[in-house]
C-alpha positions in Angstrom: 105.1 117.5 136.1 107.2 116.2 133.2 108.8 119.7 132.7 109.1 119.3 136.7 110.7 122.3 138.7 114.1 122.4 137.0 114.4 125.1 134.9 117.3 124.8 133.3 115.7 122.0 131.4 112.7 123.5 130.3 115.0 126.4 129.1 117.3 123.7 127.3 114.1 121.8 125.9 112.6 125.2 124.2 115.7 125.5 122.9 115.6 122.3 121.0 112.0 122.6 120.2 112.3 126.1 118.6 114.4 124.0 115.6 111.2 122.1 115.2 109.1 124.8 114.3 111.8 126.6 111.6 111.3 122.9 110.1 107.6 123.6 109.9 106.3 120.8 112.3 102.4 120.8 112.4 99.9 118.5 113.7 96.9 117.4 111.8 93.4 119.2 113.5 91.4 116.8 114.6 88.2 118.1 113.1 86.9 119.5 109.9 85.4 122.5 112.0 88.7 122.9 114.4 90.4 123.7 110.8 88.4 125.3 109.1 88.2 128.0 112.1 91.7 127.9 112.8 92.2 129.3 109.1 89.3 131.4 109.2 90.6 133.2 112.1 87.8 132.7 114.1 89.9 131.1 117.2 93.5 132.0 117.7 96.2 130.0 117.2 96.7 129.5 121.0 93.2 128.1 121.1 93.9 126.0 118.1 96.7 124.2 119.9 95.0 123.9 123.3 91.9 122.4 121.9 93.7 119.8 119.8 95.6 118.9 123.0 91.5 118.6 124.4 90.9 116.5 121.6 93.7 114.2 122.3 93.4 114.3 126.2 90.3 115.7 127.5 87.4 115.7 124.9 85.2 117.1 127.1 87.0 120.0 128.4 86.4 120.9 123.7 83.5 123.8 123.1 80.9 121.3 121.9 81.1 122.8 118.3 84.0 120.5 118.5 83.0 117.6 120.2 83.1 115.2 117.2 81.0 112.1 118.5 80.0 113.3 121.9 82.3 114.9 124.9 83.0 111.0 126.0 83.7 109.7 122.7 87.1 107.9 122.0 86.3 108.4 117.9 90.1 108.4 116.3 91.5 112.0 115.9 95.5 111.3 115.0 98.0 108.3 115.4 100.6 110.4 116.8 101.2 113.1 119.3 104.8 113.4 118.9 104.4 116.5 116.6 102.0 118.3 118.6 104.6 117.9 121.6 106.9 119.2 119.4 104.9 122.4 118.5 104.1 123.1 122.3 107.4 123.1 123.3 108.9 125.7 120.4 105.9 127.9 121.2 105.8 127.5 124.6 107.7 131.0 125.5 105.1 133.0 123.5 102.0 131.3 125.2 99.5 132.7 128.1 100.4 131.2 131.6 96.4 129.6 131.8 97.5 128.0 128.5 101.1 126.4 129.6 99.3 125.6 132.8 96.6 123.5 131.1 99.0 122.1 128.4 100.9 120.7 130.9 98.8 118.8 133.1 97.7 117.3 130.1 101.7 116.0 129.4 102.3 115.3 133.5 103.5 112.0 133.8 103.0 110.1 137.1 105.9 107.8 138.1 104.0 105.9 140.5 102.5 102.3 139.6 103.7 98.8 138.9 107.1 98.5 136.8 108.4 95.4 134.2 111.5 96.4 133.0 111.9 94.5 129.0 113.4 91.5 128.6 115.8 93.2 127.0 116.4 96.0 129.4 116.1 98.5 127.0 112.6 99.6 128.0 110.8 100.2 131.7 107.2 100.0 131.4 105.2 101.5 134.5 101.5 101.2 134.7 98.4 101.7 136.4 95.8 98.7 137.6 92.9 101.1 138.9 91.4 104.7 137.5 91.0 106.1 134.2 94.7 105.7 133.1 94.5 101.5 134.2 95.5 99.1 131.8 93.5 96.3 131.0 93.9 93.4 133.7 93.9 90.2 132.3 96.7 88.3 133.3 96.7 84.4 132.1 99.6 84.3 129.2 100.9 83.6 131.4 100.0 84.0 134.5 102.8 85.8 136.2 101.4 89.0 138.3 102.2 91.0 135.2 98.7 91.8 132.8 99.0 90.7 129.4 98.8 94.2 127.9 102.0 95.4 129.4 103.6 92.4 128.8 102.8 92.0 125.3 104.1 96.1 124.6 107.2 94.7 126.4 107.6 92.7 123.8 107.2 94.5 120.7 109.5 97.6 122.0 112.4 94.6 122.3 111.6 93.9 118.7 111.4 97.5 117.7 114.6 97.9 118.8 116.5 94.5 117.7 114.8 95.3 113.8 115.9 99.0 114.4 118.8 99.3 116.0 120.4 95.6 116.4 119.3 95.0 112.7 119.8 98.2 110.6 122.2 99.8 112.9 120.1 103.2 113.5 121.1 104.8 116.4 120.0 104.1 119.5 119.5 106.1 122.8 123.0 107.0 125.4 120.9 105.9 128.3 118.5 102.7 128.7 116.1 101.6 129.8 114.0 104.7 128.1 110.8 105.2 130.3 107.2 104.1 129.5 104.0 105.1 130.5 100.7 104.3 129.6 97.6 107.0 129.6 93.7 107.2 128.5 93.6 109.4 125.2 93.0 109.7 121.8 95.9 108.9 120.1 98.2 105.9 119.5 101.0 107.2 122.1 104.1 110.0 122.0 107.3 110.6 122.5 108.6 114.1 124.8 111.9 115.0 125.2 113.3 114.8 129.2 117.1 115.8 128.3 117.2 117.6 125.3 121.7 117.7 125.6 121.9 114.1 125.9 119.1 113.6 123.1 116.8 111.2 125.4 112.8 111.0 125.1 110.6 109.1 127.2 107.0 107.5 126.0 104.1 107.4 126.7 101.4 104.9 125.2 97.3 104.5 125.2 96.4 102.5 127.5 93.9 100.3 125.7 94.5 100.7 122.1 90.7 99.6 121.4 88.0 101.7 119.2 91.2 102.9 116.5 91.2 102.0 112.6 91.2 99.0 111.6 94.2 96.7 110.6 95.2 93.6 109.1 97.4 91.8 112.4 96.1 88.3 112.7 96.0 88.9 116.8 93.4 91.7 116.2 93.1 95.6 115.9 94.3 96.6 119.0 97.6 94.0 118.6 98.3 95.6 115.6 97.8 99.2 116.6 100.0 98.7 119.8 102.7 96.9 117.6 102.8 99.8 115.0 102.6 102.2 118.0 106.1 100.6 119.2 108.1 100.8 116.2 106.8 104.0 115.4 107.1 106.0 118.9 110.9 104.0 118.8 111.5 105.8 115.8 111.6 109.2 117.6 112.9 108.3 120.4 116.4 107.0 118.2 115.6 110.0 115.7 116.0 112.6 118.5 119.3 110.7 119.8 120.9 111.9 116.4 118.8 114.5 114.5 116.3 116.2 117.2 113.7 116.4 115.1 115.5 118.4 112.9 113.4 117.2 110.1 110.0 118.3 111.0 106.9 116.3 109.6 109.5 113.9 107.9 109.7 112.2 111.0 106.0 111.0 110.9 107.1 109.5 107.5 110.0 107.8 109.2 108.3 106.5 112.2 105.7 104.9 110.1 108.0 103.1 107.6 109.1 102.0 110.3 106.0 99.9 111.5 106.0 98.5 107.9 109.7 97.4 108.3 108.8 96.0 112.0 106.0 94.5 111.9 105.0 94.2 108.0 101.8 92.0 108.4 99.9 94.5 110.0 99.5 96.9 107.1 98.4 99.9 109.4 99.6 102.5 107.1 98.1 101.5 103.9 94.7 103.6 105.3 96.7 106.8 104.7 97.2 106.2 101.7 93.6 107.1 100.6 94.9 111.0 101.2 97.3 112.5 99.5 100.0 109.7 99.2 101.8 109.2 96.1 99.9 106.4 95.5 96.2 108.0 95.2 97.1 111.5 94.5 100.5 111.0 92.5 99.9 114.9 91.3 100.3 116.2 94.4 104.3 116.6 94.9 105.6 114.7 97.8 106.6 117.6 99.7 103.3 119.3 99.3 100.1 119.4 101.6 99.6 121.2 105.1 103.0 120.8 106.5 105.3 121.2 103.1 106.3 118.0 104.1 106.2 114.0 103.8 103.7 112.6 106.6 101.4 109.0 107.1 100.8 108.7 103.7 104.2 109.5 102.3 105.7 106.2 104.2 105.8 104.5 100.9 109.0 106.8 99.8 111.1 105.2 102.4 109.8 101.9 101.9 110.4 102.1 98.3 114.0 103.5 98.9 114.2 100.8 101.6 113.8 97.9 99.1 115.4 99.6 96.3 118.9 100.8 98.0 118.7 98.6 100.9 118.5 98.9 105.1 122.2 100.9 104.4 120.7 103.7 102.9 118.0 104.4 105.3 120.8 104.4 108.0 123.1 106.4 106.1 120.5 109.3 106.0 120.1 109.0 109.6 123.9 109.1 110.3 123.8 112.5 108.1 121.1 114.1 109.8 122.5 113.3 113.2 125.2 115.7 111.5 123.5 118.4 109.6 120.4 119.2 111.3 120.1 122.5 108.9 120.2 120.5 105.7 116.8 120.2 104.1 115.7 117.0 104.5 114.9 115.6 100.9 118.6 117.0 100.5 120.2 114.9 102.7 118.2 111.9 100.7 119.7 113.4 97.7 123.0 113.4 99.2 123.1 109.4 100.2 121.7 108.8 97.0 124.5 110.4 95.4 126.9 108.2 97.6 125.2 105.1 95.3 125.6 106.6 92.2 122.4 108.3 91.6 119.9 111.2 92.9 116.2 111.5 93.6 115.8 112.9 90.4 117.4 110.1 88.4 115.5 107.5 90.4 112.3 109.7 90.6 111.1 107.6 87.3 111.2 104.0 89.5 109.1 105.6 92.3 106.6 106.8 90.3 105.8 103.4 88.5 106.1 101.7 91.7 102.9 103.9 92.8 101.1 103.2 89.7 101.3 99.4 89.5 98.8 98.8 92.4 95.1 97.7 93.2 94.1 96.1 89.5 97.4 97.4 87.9 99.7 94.8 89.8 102.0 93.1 87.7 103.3 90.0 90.1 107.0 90.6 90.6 106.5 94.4 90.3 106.3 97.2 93.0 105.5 97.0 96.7 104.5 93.3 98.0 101.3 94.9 99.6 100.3 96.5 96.4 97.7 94.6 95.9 95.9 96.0 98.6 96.7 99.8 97.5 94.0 102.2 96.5 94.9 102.7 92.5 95.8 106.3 92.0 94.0 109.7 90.0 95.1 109.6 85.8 96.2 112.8 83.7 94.5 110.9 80.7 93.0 108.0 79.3 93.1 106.6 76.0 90.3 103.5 74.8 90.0 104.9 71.0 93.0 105.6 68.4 94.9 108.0 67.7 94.7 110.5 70.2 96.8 113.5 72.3 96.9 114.2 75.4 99.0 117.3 77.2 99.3 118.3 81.0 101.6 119.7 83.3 103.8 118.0 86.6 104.4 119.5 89.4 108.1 118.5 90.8 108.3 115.6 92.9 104.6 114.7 91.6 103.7 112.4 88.7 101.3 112.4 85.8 99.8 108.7 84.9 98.1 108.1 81.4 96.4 105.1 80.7 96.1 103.4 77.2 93.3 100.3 77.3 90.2 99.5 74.3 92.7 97.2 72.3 90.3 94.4 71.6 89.2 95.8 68.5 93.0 96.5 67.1 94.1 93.2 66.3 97.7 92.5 65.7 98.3 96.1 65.3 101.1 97.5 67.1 100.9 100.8 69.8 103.2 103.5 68.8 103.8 106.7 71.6 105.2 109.8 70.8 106.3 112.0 73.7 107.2 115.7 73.7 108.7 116.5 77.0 109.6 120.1 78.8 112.9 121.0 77.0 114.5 121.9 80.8 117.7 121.5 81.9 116.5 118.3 83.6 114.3 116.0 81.7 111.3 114.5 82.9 111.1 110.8 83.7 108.8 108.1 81.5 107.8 105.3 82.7 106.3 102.4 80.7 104.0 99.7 82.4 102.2 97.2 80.4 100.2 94.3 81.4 99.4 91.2 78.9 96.3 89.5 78.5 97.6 87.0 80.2 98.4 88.1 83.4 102.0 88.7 82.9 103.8 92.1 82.1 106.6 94.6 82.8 107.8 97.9 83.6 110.5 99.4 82.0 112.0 103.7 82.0 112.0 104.6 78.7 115.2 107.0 77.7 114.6 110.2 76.7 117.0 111.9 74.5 118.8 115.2 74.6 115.1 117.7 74.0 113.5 115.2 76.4 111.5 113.7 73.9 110.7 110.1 73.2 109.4 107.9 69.8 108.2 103.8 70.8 106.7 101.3 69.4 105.6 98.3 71.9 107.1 95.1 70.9 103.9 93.2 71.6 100.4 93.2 69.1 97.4 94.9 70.5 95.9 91.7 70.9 98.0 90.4 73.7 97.8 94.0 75.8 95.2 94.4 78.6 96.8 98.0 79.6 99.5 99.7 79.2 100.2 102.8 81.6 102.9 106.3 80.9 103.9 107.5 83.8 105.4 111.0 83.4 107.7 112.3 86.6 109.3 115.3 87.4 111.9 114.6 90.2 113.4 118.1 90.3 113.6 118.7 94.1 111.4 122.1 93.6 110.5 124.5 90.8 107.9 125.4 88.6 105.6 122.5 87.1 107.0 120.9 83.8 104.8 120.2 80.5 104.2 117.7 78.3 102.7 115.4 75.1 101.6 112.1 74.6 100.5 111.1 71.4 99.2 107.5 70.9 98.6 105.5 67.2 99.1 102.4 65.4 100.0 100.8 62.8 100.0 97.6 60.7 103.1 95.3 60.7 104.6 92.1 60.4 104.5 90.5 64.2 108.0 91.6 65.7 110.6 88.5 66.2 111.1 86.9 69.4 111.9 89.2 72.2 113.6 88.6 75.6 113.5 91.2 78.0 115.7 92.2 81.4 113.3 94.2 82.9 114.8 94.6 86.8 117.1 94.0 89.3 115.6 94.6 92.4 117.0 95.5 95.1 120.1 97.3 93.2 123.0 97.6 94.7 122.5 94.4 96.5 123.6 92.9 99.9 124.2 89.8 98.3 120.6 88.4 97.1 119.1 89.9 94.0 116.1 89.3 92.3 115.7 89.2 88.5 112.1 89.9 86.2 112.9 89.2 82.5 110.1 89.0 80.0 109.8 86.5 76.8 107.2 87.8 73.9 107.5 83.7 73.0 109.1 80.5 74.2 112.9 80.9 73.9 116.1 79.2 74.9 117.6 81.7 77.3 119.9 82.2 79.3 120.7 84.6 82.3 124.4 85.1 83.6 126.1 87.0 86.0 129.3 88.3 84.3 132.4 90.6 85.8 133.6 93.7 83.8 135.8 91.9 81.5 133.0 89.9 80.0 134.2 86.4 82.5 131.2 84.1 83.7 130.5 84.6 87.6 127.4 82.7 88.0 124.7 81.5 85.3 121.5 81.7 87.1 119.4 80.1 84.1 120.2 78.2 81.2 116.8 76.6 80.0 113.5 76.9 77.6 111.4 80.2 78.8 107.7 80.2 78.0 105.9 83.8 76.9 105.4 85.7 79.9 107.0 87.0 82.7 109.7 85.4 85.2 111.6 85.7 87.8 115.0 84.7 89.0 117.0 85.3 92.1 120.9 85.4 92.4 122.6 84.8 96.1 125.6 86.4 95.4 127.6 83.7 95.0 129.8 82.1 91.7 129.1 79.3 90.3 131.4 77.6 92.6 129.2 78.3 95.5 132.0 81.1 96.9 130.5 84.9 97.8 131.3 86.8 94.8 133.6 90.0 95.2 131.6 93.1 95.9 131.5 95.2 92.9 130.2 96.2 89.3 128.5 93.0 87.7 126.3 92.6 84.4 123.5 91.1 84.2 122.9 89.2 80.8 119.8 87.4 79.0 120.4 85.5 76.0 118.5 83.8 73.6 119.2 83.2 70.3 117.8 86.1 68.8 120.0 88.5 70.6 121.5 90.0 74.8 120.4 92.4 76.8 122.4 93.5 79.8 121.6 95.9 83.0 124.4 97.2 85.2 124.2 95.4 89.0 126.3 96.3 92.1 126.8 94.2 94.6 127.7 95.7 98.2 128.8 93.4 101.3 
């Protein structure tokens, strides 16, 4: 058995395990009636946990009220079993012997079968060819004695760990090659823990990855599930090198930013995000839910901090944690943050209008490149008639989006907002997103001054909005929900002159290559430079004619003699003649 007969290292794995559950690890039920009974009391919570590891393992072995599709059924019932490992082993003290006993013939791990050691080295894969835990057979790419299946997981472990640890430096494991094993069941794979003191894991993967949901990998569903299933299972394996889990559900946030930041074309998270992700329910506040922490459908807070900050921050958190396993974990994210000049509060605004400008929101240029493809998120309020009021509440770490639209009938009158925010300590965040009738648009934070209160008037007519959307945050880390007012009017107006706009810099700080959005209310001569803090040219990046609309603009980090700039503070500035506009860059090497 995986636990095996030394008990010194059961004792020592408990030990580690028991940190799991202070960090309030839970695993999703795999049923609606397996829930629901749980918190009705109606089985105990040591049936819960053994019929969930049924679910996963032995479907049949579940009382049929549970039997969701049939006893034989391999119907999806959760992508990961990492955390219900996890909750085993830091209740394992407390449960009956019968209970242990079945537990853990569900988690024995037979060494016997063929091995392919990675090209790499880094991983040992040993499988089956005959009974229920076989992989499948088919051996012709090529044909080498080794099937396909195996060969192909092989491969996307090595590239898991050149993207993950060769590439953004997160740690890896003290001894390789880590062990892998491949089982019938109802989840994507695992990792368990075999020496909790030297922080190693061994996995253990599906041994078919067919009949899961769908994704978008051009080899097919199961490619694409087994791809994900190798970044992600990689994740905690390197996670409990450092941290040991210490974050609880985080981890299944980490480990599946981490498929997007592997293999990005498969797109297997975006199906979470129909739950309660920032992006469809941006009221619910990102450490809320069943487990009081991020999960699936929170990956889109790392990969937004990923593209903002860069692959350094992401392994600077991980270098805390393998530190300060007691720090809560959004403090830690505080704390790096804070390394770069900001916080999660400051930034909080960003976030929350990168998880509004999706599905018929996009702006091109704006937000997540997959955005496109998100579900668009729940509103606070709606305008389509003028003027009007709206009030609500946000909860911290949540967000409140209003939409403004019904400007056809306005003409070239202008939008005027007026918003009343909590008078707190920390303001709120307001975000403004507007997109033109002609397909272009921005997305600005709009400052808030010392009551947290706000007066603007958009520089554009009516006439050429399509909509405009107010995102209200609140990034405080916890607390009570904040209030607030948006008023919307109009009024008449002479057209406003010329604008230019600097909308972004994305990603800032920068490691070199920047990307620009600026956005011209009319055709202008323009010009976009790259300055140093006494005001001396470093690079122009544009010097032309601009039409209305929205463009963007990319700097390499290099002067205008082709040499890498310095790493430090730079301005941005756009020109035309009508007046400059400047944003703050850092550039990091």
């Amino acid at each position: 058995m995986w636990l095996g007969g030394n008990n010194s290292l059961g004792r020592a794995i408990l030990v580690a395990a028991l940190s799991l559950a202070a960090a309030g690890v839970a695993q999703a039920a795999p049923g609606g009636r397996l829930a629901a009974d749980a918190a009705a009391g109606a089985i105990t919570p040591e049936q819960f946990l053994l019929y969930r590891f049924q679910a996963a393992f032995d479907p049949a072995r579940l009382p049929e009220r549970y039997r969701e599709g049939g006893a034989d059924s391999e119907a999806f019932t959760d992508r990961c079993g990492t955390p219900l490992v996890s909750e085993y082993l830091s209740r394992r003290a407390s449960l009956p012997a019968a209970t242990r006993a079945a537990i853990e013939a569900y988690l024995e791990v037979t060494e016997a079968g063929d091995t392919l050691t990675s090209a790499g080295g880094h991983f040992r894969l040993t499988w089956l060819a005959e009974g229920d835990n076989a992989v499948p057979s088919a051996d012709v790419d090529p044909a080498d004695g080794i099937p396909d299946f195996v060969a192909k997981i092989a491969g996307y472990l090595e590239t898991s760990w050149a993207v993950e640890v060769d590439s953004m430096g997160l740690l890896s494991p003290s001894v390789t090659p880590v062990e892998v094993t491949f089982r019938r069941m109802r989840i994507y794979g695992y990792a368990t823990p075999v020496d909790p003191t030297a922080g190693l894991t061994r996995l253990v993967f599906n041994n078919t990855f067919s009949r899961f949901p769908p994704n978008d990998d051009p080899e097919g569903n199961a490619a694409g599930s087994a791809k994900v299933t190798a970044a992600h299972e990689f994740r905690h394996v390197s996670q409990y090198a450092g941290s040991r889990w210490s974050e609880g559900a985080w981890t299944e946030m980490d480990g599946t930013w981490a498929e997007e930041r592997v293999f990005d074309q498969v797109n297997d998270y975006v199906s979470y995000l129909n739950s309660d992700s920032p992006v469809r329910r941006p009221q619910v506040s990102l450490d809320g839910g069943q487990t009081g922490t991020g999960s699936y459908d929170d990956a889109v807070f790392e990969i937004w901090l990923q593209r903002r900050f860069g692959d350094d921050l992401i392994r600077g958190y991980w270098d805390r944690r393998a530190h300060v396993h007691a720090e809560l974990p959004l403090d830690t994210w505080d704390a790096v943050l804070a390394l770069r000049g900001t916080s999660l509060a400051a930034a909080w605004g960003d976030f929350t209008g990168w998880n509004y400008a999706v599905g018929g929101r996009v702006v091109t240029g704006i937000g997540y490149p997959d955005a496109a493809g998100y579900p668009e998120g729940d509103l606070a309020g709606q305008f389509l008639a003028y003027p009007g009021e709206v009030s609500g509440s946000v909860e911290h770490l949540a967000a409140a989006p209003v939409r403004l639209g019904g400007f056809d009938a306005l003409g070239d009158r202008l939008v005027s907002l007026s918003f009343d925010g909590d008078d707190a300590a920390e303001p709120l965040s307001l975000m403004l997103h507007v997109q033109t009738v002609d397909g272009g648009g921005w997305q600005d934070q709009v400052s808030l001054d010392h009551k947290g209160d706000a007066r603007l008037v958009l520089p554009v007519p009516a006439s050429r909005l399509a909509a405009v959307g107010v995102v209200i945050g609140n990034g405080n880390l916890d607390g009570a929900a904040r209030f607030w007012t948006l008023a919307v009017d109009t009024l008449s107006g002479p057209p406003p002159p010329p604008t230019a706009r600097l909308l972004g810099i994305e990603p800032n700080p920068c490691n070199p290559v920047a990307w620009f959005t600026c956005e011209m209310s009319a055709r202008d001569e323009t010009t976009l430079d790259i300055v140093d803090p006494a005001g001396r040219r470093v690079r122009r990046v544009w010097s032309g004619s601009l039409a209305t609309g929205t463009h963007r603009f990319q700097w390499d980090g290099r002067d205008d003699a082709g040499r890498p700039a310095a790493a430090g503070v730079y301005l941005a500035r756009l020109a035309t003649p009508h007046g400059v506009q400047g944003r703050k860059l850092t550039l990091v090497r």
